[in-house]
N, C-alpha and C positions, 0 to 999 in steps of 0.2 A: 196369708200368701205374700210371700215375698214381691218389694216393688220392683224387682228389676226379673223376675224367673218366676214360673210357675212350676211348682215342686214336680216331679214324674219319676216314680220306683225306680231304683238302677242306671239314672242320668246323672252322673255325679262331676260330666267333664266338662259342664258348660261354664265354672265360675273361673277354668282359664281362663275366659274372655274378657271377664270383668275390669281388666286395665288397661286391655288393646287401646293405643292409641286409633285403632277406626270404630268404626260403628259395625257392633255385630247385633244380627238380629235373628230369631229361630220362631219355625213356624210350625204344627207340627196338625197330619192328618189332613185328609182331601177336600177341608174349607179352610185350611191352613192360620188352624188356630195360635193364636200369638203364645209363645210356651216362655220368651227368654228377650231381655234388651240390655246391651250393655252401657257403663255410665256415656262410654263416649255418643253411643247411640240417641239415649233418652237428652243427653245436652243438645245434641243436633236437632232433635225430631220431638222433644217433648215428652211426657210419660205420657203411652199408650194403654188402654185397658190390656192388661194379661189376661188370656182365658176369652178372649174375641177374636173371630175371624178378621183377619187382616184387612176385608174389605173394609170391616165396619170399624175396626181401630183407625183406619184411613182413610176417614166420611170424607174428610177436606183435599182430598189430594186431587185435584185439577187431572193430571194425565193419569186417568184409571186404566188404560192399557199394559203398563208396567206390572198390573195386578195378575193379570195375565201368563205374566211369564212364571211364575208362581205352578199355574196347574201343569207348565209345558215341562220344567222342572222337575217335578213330582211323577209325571208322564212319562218319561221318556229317561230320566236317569242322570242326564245328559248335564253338567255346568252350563250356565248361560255370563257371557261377561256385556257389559253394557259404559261404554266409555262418552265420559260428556255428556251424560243426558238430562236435559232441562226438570225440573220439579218444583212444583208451585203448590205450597199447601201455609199453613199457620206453622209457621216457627216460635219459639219459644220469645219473648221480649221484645218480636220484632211486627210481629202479623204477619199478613197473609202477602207473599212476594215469591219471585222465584228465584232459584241459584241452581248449580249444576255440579251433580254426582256423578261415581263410576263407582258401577255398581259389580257385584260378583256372586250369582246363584249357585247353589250346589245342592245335590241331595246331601239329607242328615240322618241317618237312625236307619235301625234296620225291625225293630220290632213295629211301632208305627210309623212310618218315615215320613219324614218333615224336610221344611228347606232351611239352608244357611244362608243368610245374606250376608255380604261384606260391603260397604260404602265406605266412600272416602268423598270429601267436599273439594273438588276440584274449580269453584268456583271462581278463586284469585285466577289459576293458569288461565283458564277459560276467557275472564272480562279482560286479561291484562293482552292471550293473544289479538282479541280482536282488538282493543286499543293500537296494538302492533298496525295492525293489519290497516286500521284507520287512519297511521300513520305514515303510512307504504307509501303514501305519494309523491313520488321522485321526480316525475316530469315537471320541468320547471319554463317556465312562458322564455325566459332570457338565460341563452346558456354559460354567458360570463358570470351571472349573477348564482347561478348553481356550481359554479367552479372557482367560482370566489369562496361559498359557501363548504366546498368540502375542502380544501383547500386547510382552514383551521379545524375544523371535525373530524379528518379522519387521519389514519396513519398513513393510507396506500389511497391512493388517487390513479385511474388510469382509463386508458383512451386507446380506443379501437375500432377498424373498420367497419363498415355494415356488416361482413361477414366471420368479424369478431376475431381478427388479428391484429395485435398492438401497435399502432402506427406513431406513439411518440413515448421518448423513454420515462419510468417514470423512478422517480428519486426516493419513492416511499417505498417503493415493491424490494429497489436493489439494497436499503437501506435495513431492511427486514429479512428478506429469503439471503442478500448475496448474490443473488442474479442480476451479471450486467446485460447490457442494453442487448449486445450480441444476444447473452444465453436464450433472454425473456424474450426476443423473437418468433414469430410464427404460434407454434404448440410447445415452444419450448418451456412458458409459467408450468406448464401441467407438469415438468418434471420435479419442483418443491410441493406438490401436491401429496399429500400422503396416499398411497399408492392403493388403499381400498377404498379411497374418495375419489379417483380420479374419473373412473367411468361413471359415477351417478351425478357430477359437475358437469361433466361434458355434456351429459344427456341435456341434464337441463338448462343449461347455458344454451346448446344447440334450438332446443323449446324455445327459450325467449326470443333468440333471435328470428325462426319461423313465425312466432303470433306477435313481433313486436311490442313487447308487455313489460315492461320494467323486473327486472330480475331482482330478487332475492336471495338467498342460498347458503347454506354453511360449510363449511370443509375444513380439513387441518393443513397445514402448510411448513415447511419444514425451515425453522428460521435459522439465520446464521450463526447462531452456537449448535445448531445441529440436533436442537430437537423439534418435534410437532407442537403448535399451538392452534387453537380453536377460533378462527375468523369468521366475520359471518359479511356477506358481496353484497351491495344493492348498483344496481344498475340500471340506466334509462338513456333509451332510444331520443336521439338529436334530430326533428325533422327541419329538411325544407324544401319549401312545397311539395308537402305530402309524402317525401322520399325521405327514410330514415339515410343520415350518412354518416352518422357516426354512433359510438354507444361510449359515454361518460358515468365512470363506476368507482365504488369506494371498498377499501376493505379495513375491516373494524376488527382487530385485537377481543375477541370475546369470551378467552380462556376462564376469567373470574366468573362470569354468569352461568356459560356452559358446567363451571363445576359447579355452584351451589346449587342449578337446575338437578345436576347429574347425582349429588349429595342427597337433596330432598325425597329425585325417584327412588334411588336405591335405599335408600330409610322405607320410604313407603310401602317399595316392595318386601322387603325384611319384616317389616311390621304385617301386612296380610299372609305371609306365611307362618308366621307365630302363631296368628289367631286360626289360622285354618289344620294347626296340629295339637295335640295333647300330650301323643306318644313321645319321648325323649329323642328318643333316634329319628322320628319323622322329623322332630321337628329340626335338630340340628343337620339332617338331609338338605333340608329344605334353603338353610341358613349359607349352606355349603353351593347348593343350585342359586343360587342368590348371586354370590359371590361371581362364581366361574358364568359367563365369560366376561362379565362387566367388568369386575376388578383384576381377576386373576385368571392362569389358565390351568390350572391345577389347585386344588385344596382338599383337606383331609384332617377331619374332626377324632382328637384321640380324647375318650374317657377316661381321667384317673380318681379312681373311685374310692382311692384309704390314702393319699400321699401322705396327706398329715395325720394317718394313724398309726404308721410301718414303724414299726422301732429304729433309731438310727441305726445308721451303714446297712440296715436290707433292701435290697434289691427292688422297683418300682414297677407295676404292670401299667401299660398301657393300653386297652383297646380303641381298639380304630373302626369307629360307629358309624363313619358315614364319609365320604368321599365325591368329587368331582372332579371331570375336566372337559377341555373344551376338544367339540369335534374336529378329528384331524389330528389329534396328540394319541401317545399308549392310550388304552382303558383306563379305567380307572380303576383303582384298585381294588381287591376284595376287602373285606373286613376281615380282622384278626387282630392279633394279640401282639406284643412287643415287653421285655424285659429290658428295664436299663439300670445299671448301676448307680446307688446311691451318689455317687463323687463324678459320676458322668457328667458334661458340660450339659445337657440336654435337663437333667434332672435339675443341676443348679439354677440356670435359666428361668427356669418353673417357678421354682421357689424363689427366686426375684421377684414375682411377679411382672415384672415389665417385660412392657412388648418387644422384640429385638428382630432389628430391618438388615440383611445380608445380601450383599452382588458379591457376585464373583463371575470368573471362565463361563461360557457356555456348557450346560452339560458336565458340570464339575462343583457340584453344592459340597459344602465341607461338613463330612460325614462324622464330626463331633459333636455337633449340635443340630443333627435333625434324626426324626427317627432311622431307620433302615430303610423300610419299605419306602417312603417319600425318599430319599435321597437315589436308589434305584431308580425312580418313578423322574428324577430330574434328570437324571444322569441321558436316561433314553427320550426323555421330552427334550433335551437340549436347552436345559433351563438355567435362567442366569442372575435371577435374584429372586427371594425369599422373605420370607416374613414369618416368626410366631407370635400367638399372641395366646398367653393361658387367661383363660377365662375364671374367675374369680365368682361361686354364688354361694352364697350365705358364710362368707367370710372365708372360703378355703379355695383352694384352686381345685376345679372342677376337672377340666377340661384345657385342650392345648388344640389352638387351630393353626394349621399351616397351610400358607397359601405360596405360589411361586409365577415369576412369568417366564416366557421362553420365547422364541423366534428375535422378532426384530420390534417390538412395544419396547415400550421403555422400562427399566426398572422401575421396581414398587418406589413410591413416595413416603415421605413422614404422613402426606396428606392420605396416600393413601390408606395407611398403616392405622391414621387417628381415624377414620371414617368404618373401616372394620372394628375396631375398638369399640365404637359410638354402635354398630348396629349391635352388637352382644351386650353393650350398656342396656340397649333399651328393650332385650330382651331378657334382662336378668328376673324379672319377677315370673314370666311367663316358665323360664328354665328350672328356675328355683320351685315350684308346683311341680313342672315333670319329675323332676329329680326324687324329690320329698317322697311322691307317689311311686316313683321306681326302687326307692331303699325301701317302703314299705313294699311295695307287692316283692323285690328278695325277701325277706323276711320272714314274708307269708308263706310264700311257697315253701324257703326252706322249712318251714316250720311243719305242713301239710307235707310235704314228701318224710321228712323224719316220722310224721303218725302212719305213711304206706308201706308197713312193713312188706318183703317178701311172704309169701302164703307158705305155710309148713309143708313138710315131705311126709304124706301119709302115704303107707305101705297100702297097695290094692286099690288106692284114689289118684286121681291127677288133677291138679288145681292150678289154674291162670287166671293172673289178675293182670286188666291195664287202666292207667288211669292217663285220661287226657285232658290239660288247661286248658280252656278257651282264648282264642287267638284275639279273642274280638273283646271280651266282657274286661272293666275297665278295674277289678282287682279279682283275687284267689277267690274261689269260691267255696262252700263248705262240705264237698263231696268229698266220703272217704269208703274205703271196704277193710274188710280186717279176718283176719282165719285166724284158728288157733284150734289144739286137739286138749282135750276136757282129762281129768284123772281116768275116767273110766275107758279111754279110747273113743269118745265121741267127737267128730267134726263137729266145728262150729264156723259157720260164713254169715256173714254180715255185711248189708251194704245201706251205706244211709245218706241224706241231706242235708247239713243242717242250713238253715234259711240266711241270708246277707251274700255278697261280695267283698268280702274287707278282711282285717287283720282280725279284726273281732270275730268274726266267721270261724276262723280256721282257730282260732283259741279255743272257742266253744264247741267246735268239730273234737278239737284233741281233747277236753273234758269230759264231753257225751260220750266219744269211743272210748274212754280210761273205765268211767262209772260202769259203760255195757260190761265190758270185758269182768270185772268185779262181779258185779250181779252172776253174770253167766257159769264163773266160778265158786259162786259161795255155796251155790244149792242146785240141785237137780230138780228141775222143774221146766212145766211146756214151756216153751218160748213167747208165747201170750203173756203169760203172768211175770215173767223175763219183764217182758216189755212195760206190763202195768208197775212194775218196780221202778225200770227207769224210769216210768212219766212221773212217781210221789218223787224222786229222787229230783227232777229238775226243777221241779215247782220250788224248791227249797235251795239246790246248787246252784242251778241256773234259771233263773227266774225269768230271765228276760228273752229265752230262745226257745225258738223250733224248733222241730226237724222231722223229717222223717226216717224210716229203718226195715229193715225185712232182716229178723234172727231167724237161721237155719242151722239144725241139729240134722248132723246124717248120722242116723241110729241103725246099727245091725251089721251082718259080718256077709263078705259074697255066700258062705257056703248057703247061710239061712236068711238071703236076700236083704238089701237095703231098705230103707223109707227114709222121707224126709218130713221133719218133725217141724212145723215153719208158723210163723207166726208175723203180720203186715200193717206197718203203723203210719197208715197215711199215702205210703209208697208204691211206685207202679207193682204189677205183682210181678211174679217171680214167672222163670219160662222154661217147661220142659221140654226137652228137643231128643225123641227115639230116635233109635239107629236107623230108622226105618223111613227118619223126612218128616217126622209127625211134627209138629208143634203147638204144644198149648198153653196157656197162660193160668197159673194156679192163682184161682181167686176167693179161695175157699174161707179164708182168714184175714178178711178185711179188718181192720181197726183205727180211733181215729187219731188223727197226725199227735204227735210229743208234745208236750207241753203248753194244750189248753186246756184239755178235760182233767183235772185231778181227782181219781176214786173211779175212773171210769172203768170197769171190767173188759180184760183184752180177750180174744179167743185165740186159737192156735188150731193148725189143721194136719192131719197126716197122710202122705203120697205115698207110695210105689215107690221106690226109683227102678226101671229095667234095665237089664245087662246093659251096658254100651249106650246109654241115654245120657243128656247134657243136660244138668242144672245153670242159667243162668239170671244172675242179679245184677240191677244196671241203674244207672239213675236217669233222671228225664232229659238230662241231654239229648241222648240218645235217641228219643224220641220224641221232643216237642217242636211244633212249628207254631209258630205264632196264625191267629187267625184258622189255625186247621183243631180239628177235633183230635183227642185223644187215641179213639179208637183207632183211626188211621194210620196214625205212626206205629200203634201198636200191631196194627196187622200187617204193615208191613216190615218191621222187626222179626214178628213169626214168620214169613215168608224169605226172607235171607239166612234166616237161622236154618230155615229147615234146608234149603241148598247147602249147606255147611256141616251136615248132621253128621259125617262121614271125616269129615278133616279131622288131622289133630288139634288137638286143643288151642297151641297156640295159636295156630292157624285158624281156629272157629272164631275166637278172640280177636284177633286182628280183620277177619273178612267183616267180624260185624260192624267194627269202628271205622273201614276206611269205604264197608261197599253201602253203607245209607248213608241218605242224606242228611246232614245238621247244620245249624244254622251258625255256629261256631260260636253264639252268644253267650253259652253256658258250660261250666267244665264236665266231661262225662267219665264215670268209674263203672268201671264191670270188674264180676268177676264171677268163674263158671268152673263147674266141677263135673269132671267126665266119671260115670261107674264103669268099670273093667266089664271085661266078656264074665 
């Protein structure tokens, strides 16, 4: 057993976590056994037993309430977030002491479901606010001696009645904003006030003055070159005898702190959205909701998936994976596709690699160098600077992010430009897995749709076949079906499994369905012995795989009635559906799965088919639930088929796939054959 993950069939996405700069941790089952920890985790918290309930991996942990949220979790479905919360257990090289996390539950899994943890050690912000806070004591015994004292400490010094109007002018404020003594009268400071700080200042400045309490507070203020910077007020009440009459306050220039504070969260939050996706598009969604509205008010993630494979001068695709903007702006835009010309500025750009920062007019982005859709998307937002930046994994340019501001913010910054830069840095290894996984599963599919041929046109039969991927399972799976008409005019339908989710899966799919088809043609024989063929056949070709199959021979002509000639290796059985609403499941020709018994003797079985009656073959998609019994799914399969008995085919086909329930964890293939009147 691995030290950091306990192995579990078909969980293959958890070793994304593995370089999360946080601590991810997974639980899995309703004593929420320890399954998964990642390095960042196990450096924090120490290596825990894998394969223990969390209680008991977490003997030492002082606040066992936390444990708790755990079943509330798993209960209820529901995320639980937990900010600042104390923890006191044995850390690794240090003992037994407390620090303070924030914490983030989530359900995980859908076959036995488990929780996700995300932490992050918030313990610096934590000790360093309250030292703040420890430090807050403004009230000073002698008020010369605290006006002496800000006097060299701060930029803006100023002085105001009990009722908090500026009653002497002051040289640091008009020095700073540009407001003279005139302007900065009465509520006139509020008008350098950035104007979505104005009402939550006033509020609280009004506060201090009610409870007499030394004020604190931050806001931006609009200096005399005319942008906003980040100040942060401390202020305290002058009394005498017992009657406050004046209030002496300082304002502190705190742009450089504000941003590496602002740098840090927005990494932080970038990095628990990494670790809480796998999918590529979720995740660079996620990367995009990150963005907007912190940094930008608009952005949009375009995929290029061959730039450095197109032969020169052809033409470049773009799609556009994922998208934001801030409420209050157009929508955001749909996904789709964009072509751009080799010699386009946009394409050159690319292949720079460098990041490239553009202002221009409101509502006027230069349509040379952004895609189409974003430059519409500016044009109606009122947008007036821009930013790309192509994202660069495993040495090629992946991917091209555009971000934009609009209204009345400032243009994007270098600062701000290096800091998107830095979050895709530090998501590269995370992207570079999704990516990997997503050229493999293309691959796969195209590979598994090139072995779904269309089903043949047989005169007096009617054949439909659908196959559906799984939304949810984390590569192709090895479901295939296949028809073909024999030298003598016999139908042949087949439907099979082969065992895995991966590229190797749908390899071995398309070897097994090649040898069937051979077998099937070389000799006329029951479909039993077909099958005992293929099983010596893999023991020797493919050694290493399962599967299962159901070969059906439709033998005989309308005049002198149908039969089905069928033979079942492992697989659900096969399901007759009369015109008449009947449905029953042919289980007359069990045999056991491909490729473990070798010599094993197969049997084959012969049916009826009646006028107007529906053969269908399915695989267990279709029908499996986790934790539920077989029979169930199977009877309620017979029980919508036989509602369907009457529709045309493709319509039987379709009502089966969209009117039961699936769990969407596995791919599902049918495929069903109507006999004429």
């Amino acid at each position: 057993m691995d030290h950091a993950r306990e192995e579990e069939p078909g969980r293959l996405t958890l070793e994304v976590f593995d370089r999360a700069p946080v601590g991810v941790l997974v639980t899995r089952g309703p004593d929420h056994r320890l399954v998964y920890a990642n390095a960042a985790y196990r450096e924090t918290f120490g290596e825990r037993p894998l394969g223990r309930p969390i209680r008991e991996a977490f003997g030492d942990l002082v606040q066992r309430d936390y444990l708790d949220l755990f079943d509330r979790v798993l209960s209820t479905g529901r995320p639980i977030n937990v900010a600042e919360a104390p923890v006191s257990l044995v850390f690794p090289g240090v003992g037994r002491e407390a620090r303070y996390f924030s914490f983030s539950l989530s359900r995980y899994g859908d076959g036995t479901p488990g929780v996700l943890a995300v932490s992050a050690d918030v313990t610096e912000q934590v000790m360093a606010a309250r030292r703040a806070g420890e430090m807050a004591e403004t009230r000073r015994r002698l008020l010369h001696r605290f006006q002496s004292l800000v006097q060299v400490s701060a930029e803006i010094v100023w002085v105001t009645s009990p009722q908090g109007s500026p009653i002497e002018p002051s040289p640091g404020w008009e020095r700073v904003t540009g407001q003279t003594w005139e302007e900065y009268q009465g509520t006139g400071w509020l008008r350098v006030v950035h104007p979505d700080d104005r009402e939550a200042t006033l509020r609280s400045w009004n506060e201090a003055q009610r409870t007499a309490r030394p004020w604190r507070h931050a806001y931006r203020l609009r200096t005399v070159q005319g942008a906003y910077r980040h100040f942060e007020v401390h202020a305290t009440p002058v009394y005498e005898d017992g009657t406050v009459v004046e209030w002496v306050g300082t304002c502190t220039d705190v742009e450089k702190e504000w941003a590496r504070r602002r740098r840090q969260e927005i990494l932080g939050r970038a990095a628990v959205a990494i670790a809480e996706h796998s999918d590529l598009r979720k995740m660079l969604g996620a990367l995009a909701d990150v963005l907007v509205p912190e940094l930008a008010d608009g952005c949009g993630v375009f995929l290029l998936p061959d730039i450095g494979e197109r032969p020169e001068g052809a033409p470049v695709l773009a799609r556009r994976i994922a998208t934001a903007a801030r409420p209050g702006l157009p929508t955001r835009l749909t996904l789709g596709e964009e072509w751009f010309a080799a010699d386009s500025e946009f394409v050159r750009m690319v292949r720079r690699r460098r990041p490239m920062r553009l202002t221009f007019p409101h509502g006027r982005p230069p349509e040379n160098l952004l895609p189409g859709s974003s430059v519409r998307w500016m044009s109606q937002a009122g947008a007036h600077s821009a930013m790309l930046l192509p994202v660069v994994v495993d040495g090629a340019v992946a991917a091209v992010v555009t971000a934009s501001r609009c209204g009345d913010r400032p243009p994007l910054s270098e600062d701000d430009v290096a800091l998107v830069r830095q979050m895709f840095d530090h998501a590269h290894d995370a992207l570079t897995t999704a990516m990997r996984f997503q050229r493999t599963q293309r691959v796969s599919l195209a590979l598994q749709h090139s072995l779904l041929a269309e089903p043949p046109e047989v005169p007096g039969l009617d054949i439909a076949a659908r196959y559906r991927p799984s939304p949810a399972a984390a590569e192709v799976g090895g479901d295939w079906y296949d028809s073909f008409v024999l030298r003598d005019g016999t139908t042949v339908l087949v439907i099979g499994d082969v065992a895995g989710h991966d590229l190797s899966a749908a390899v071995d799919m398309g070897q097994i369905r090649n040898m069937l088809r051979g077998l099937a043609v070389d000799r006329e024989e029951p479909p039993g012995d077909i099958l005992r063929r293929l099983n010596t056949a893999m023991a020797i070709l493919s050694p290493d795989s399962t599967a299962t199959c159901v070969l059906a021979r439709v033998e005989g002509s309308g005049t002198q009635g149908r039969r089905l000639h069928f033979g079942v290796a492992g697989h659900p059985p096969p399901l007759l559906v009369t015109a008449g609403g009947g449905a029953r499941l042919l289980d007359e020709a069990v045999n056991p799965l491909l490729g473990l018994l070798v010599d094993q003797p197969y049997v084959s079985a012969v049916e009826p088919l009646p006028p107007r009656s529906t053969l269908l073959l399915y695989t267990d998609g279709l029908i499996e639930h986790p934790g539920e019994n077989l029979d169930v799914g199977l009877d309620r399969l017979c029980r919508k088929a036989a509602e369907l008995a009457t529709a045309p085919l493709a319509a039987f086909c379709d009502g089966v796939l969209t009117g039961l329930p699936v769990t969407g964890a596995d791919d599902i293939a049918v495929i069903a054959l109507r006999v004429p009147e």
